[in-house]
C-alpha positions as CSV (number, residue, x, y, z in Angstrom):
1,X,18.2,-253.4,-7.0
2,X,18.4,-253.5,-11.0
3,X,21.9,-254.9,-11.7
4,X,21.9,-257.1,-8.6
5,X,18.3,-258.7,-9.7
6,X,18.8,-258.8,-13.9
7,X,22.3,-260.7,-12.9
8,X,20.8,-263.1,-11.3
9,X,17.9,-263.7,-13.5
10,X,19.5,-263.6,-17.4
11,X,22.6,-265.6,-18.3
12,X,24.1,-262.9,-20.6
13,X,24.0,-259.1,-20.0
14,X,25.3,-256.3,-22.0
15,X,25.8,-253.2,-20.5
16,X,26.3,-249.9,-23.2
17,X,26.2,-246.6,-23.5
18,X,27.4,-243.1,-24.6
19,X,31.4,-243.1,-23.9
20,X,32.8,-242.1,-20.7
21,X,29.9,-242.4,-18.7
22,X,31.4,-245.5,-16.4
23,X,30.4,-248.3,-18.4
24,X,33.5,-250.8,-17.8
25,X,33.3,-249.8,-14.0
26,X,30.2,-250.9,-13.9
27,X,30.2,-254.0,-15.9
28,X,33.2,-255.0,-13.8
29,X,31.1,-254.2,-10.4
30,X,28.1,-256.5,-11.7
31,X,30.2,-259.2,-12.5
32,X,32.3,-259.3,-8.9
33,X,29.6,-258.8,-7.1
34,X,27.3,-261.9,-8.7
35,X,30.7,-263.6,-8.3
36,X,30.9,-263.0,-4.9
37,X,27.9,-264.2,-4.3
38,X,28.8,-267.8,-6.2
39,X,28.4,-267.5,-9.3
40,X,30.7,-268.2,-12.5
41,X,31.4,-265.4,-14.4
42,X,32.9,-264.0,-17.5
43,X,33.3,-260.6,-18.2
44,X,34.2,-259.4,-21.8
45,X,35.0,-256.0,-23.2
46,X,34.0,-255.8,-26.7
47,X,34.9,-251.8,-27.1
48,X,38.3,-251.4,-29.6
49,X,39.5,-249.3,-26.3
50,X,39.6,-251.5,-23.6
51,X,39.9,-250.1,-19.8
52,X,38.9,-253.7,-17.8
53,X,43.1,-254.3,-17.8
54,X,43.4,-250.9,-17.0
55,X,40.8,-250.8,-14.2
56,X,41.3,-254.4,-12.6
57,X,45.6,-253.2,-13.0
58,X,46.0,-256.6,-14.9
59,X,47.2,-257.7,-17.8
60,X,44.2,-258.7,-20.3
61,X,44.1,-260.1,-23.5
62,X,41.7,-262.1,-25.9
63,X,42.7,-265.2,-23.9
64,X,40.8,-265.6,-20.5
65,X,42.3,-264.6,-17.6
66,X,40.9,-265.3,-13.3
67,X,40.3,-261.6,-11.7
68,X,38.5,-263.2,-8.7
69,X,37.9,-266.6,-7.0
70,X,36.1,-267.5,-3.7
71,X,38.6,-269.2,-1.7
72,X,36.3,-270.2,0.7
73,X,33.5,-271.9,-1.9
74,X,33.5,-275.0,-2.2
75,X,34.8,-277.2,-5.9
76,X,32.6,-276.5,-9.0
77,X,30.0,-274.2,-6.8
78,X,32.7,-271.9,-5.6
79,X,32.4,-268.3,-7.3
80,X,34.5,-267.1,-9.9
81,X,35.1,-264.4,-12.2
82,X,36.7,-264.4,-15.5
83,X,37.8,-262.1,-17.9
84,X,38.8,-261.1,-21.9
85,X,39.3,-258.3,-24.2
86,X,38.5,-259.2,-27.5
87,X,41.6,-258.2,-29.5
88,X,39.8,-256.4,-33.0
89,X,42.9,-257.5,-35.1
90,X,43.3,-260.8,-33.8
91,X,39.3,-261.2,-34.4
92,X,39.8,-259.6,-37.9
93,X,42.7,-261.8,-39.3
94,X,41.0,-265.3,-37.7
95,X,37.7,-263.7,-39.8
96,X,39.9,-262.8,-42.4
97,X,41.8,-266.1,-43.0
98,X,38.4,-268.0,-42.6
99,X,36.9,-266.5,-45.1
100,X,39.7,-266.5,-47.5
101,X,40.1,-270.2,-47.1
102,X,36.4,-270.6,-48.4
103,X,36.5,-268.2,-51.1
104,X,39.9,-270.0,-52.5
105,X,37.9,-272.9,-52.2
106,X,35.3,-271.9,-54.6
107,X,37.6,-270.2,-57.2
108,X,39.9,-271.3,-59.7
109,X,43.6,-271.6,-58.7
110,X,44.8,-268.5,-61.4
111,X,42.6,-266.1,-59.4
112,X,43.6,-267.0,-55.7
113,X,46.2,-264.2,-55.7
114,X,42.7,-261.9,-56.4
115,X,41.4,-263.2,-53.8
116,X,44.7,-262.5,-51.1
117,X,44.3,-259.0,-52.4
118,X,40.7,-258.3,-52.3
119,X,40.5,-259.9,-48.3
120,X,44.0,-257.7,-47.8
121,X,42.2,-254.2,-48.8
122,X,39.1,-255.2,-46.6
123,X,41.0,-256.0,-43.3
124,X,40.6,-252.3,-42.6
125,X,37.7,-251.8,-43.9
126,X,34.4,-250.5,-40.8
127,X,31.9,-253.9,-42.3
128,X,34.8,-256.4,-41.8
129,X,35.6,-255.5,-38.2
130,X,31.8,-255.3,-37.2
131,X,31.7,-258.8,-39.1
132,X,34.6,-260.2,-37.4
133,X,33.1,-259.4,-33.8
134,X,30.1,-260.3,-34.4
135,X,31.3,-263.8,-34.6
136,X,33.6,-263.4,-31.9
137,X,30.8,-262.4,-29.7
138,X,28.7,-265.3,-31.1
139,X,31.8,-267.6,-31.0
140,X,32.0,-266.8,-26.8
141,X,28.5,-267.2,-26.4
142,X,28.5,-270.7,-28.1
143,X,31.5,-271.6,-26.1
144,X,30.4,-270.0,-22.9
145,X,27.0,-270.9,-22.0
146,X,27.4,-274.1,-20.4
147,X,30.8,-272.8,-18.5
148,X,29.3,-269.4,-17.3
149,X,26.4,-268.7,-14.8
150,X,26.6,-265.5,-16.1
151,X,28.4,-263.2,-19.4
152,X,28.8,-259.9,-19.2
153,X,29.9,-257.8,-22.2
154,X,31.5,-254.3,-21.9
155,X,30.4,-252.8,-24.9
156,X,31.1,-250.3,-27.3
157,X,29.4,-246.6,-27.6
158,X,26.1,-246.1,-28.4
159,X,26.3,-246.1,-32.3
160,X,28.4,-248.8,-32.6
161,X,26.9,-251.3,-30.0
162,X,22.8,-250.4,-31.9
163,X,24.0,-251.4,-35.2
164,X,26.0,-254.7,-33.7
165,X,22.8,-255.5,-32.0
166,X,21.0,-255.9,-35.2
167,X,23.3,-257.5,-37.0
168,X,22.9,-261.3,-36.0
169,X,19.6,-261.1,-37.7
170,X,20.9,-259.5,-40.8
171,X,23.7,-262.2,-41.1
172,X,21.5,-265.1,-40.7
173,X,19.6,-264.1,-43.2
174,X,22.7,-263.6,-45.5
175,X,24.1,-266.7,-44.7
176,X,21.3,-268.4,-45.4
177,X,21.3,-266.4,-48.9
178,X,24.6,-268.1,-49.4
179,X,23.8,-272.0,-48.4
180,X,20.3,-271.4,-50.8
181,X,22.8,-270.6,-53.5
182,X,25.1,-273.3,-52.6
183,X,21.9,-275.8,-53.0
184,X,21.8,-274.5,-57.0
185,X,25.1,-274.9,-57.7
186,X,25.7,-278.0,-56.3
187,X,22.1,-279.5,-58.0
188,X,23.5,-277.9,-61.1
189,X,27.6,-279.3,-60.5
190,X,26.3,-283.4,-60.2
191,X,23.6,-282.7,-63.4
192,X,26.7,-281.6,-65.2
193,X,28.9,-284.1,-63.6
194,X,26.2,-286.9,-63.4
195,X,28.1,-287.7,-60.7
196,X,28.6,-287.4,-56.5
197,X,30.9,-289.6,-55.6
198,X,32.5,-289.3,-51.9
199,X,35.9,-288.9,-54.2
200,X,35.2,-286.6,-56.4
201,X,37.3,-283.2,-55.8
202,X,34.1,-280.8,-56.2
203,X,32.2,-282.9,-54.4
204,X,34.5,-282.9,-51.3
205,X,35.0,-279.2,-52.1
206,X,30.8,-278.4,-51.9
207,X,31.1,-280.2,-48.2
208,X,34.0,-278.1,-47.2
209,X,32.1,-274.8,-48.3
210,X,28.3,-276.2,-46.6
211,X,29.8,-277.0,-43.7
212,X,31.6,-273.3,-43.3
213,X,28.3,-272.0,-44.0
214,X,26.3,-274.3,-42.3
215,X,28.2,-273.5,-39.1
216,X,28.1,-269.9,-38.9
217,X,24.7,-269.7,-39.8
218,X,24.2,-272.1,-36.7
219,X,25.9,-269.2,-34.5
220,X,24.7,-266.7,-35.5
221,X,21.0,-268.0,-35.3
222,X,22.1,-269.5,-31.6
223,X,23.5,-265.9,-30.8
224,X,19.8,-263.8,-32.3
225,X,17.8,-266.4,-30.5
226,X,20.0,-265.2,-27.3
227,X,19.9,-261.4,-27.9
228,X,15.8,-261.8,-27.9
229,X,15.0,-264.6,-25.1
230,X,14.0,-262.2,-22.6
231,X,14.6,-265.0,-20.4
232,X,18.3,-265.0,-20.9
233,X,19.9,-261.9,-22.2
234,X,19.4,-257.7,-21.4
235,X,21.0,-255.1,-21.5
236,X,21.2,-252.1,-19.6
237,X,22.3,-249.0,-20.6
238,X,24.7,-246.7,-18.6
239,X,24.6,-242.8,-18.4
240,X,25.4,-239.6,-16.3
241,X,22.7,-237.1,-15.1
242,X,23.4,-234.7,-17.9
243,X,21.3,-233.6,-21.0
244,X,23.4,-235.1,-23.9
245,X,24.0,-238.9,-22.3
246,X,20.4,-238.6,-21.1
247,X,19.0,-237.7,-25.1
248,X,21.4,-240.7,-26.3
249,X,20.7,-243.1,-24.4
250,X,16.8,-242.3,-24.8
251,X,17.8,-243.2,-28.5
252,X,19.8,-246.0,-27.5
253,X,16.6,-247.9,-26.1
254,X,14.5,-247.0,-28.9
255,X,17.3,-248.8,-31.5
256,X,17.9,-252.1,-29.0
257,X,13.5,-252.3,-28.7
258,X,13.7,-252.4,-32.5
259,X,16.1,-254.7,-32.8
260,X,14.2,-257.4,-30.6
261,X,17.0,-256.8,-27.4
262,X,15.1,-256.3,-24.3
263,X,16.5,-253.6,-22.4
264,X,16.4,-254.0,-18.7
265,X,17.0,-250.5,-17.6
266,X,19.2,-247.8,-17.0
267,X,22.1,-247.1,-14.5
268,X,22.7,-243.6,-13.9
269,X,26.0,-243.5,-12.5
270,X,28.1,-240.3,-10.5
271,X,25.1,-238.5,-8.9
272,X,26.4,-236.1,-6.8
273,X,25.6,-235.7,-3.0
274,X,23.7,-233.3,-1.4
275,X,25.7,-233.3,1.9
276,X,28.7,-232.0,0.7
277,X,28.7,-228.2,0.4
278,X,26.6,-225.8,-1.6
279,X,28.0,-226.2,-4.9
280,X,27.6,-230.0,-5.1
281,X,23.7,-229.9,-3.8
282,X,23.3,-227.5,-6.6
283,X,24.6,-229.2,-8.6
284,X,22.7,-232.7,-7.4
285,X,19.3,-230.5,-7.8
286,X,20.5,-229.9,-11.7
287,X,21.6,-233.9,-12.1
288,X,18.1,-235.1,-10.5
289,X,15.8,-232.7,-13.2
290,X,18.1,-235.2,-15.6
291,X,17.1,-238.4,-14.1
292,X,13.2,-237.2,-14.6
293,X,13.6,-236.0,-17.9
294,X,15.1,-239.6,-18.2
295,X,11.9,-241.3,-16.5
296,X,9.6,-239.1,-18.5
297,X,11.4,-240.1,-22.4
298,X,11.1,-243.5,-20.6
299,X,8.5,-244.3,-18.5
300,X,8.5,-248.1,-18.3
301,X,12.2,-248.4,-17.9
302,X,13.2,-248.8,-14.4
303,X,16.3,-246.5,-13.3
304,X,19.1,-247.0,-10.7
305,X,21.2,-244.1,-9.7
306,X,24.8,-244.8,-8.1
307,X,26.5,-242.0,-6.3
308,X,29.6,-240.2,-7.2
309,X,32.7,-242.0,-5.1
310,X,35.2,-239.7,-4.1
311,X,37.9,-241.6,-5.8
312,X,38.7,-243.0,-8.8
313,X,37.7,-246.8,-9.0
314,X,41.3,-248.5,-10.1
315,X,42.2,-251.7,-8.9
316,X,40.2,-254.8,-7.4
317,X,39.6,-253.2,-3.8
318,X,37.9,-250.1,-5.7
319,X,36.1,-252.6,-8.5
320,X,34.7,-254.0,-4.4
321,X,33.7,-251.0,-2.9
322,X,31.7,-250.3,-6.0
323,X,29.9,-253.8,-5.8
324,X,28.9,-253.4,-2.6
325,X,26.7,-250.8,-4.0
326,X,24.8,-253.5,-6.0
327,X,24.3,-255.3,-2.6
């Protein structure tokens, strides 16, 4: 089946959507079952509202916490699954205080308090908190790769997740604005100084700054090259059988193509069943002329329906019983 065959054959997998259509369940589902089945996993939640605490009925936070491991595996092969919610203002003030320690670094002392004020207003601001987890994400994948079989990210909505998607490429590009400039100034700074000796204050200073830049620029190309090897990153998107979700996320594969992100299909989740009274099978006939409008907008993109459970999934025995429907 699609999840059970794109977990096993990428190393990271993003799973988005329009909101309330299932897409944490699901995420958390993928991940236990390729757990289950040995592999290491970690499972993040990059949306501002996070549910994996909620639906796993654990405490979650940005630091990485066990949700599963196979007692019976055996050492470093034994399966596992870990877990974090990327906390937005955490993410924001690490950004925030990064940033403000390079741009001290390249003013003058009498306009430092500026600086505290301009990186205070912008902590709230919609381009700092995209900004701020797009390095987190980038920061995890870095850190992750070599730890994790597999990462699977929670995302977002729709909107949200499209324009984080192309934004690696747009800040490696900036970045490398930044480090071009750098190469001017500092050419210019040793003509003026004649000097650039190991010692010298804005010498030392011009390392600091490189280095800074040099770095993220290195994560955030590692991260693009990720997003578009189609060897080792997908993403699927997540909807219910009904017109709106169906026109969204038709729009949601068209933004990801253009962005370079493969997209590896589409889960249509809660299908209702068609043994279980009139109004249900009516209602099943209604959901399935979705799911072929679906196919139709997208022809090459392969679809997997999951039926409606009769519960709500809550807690690690439900987060099961919906993996086993991955088997």
């Amino acid at each position: 089946m699609l999840l059970n065959a794109l977990s096993r054959s990428v190393q990271v997998l993003f799973l988005g959507g329009k909101g309330g259509v299932g897409k944490t369940s699901t995420a958390s589902a993928v991940a236990l079952h390729r757990a289950r089945a040995g592999g290491r996993v970690l499972l993040v939640s990059t949306d501002p509202a996070h549910n994996i605490g909620h639906l796993w009925e654990r405490e979650i936070g940005d630091d990485v916490v066990t949700l599963f491991r196979d007692a019976d595996g055996d050492g470093a092969s034994a399966g596992r699954l870990d877990a974090v919610e990327v906390d937005p203002r955490r993410t924001v003030r690490a950004h925030v205080r990064e940033v403000g320690q390079t741009l001290r670094s390249m003013m003058p002392e009498h306009l430092h308090r500026q600086v505290d004020e301009h990186l205070r207003m912008a902590e709230d601001s919609p381009g700092t908190h995209e900004s701020a987890l797009l390095e987190r994400i980038a920061e995890l994948v870095e850190q992750s790769l070599d730890d994790y079989d597999l990462i699977v990210f929670d995302t977002a909505p729709s909107g949200h997740t499209a324009r984080l998607m192309a934004l690696p490429e747009t800040m490696t590009v900036w970045t490398e604005g930044l480090l071009a400039r750098r190469d001017r100034a500092e050419r210019f700074g040793a003509a003026v100084r004649a000097l650039d000796r190991d010692d010298d204050p804005a010498t030392q200073r011009d390392r600091r700054i490189r280095a800074v830049l040099t770095r993220r620029r290195t994560r955030f190309e590692q991260l693009r090259d990720v997003l578009r090897d189609e060897r080792r990153c997908a993403f699927v998107v997540v909807l219910t059988p009904e017109r709106l979700p169906v026109l969204e996320s038709a729009e949601l594969v068209t933004d990801l193509q253009g962005s370079g992100v493969r997209v590896g299909g589409l889960v249509v989740n809660r299908l209702s069943p068609d043994d279980a009274g009139e109004y249900l099978a009516r209602r099943r006939e209604q959901e399935l002329r979705h799911v072929e409008s679906l196919r139709e907008l997208l022809p090459e993109m392969e679809v997997q329906t999951v039926p409606l459970l009769p519960g709500d999934v809550v807690g690690a025995d439900a987060v099961g019983r919906l993996a086993d429907l991955y088997a």
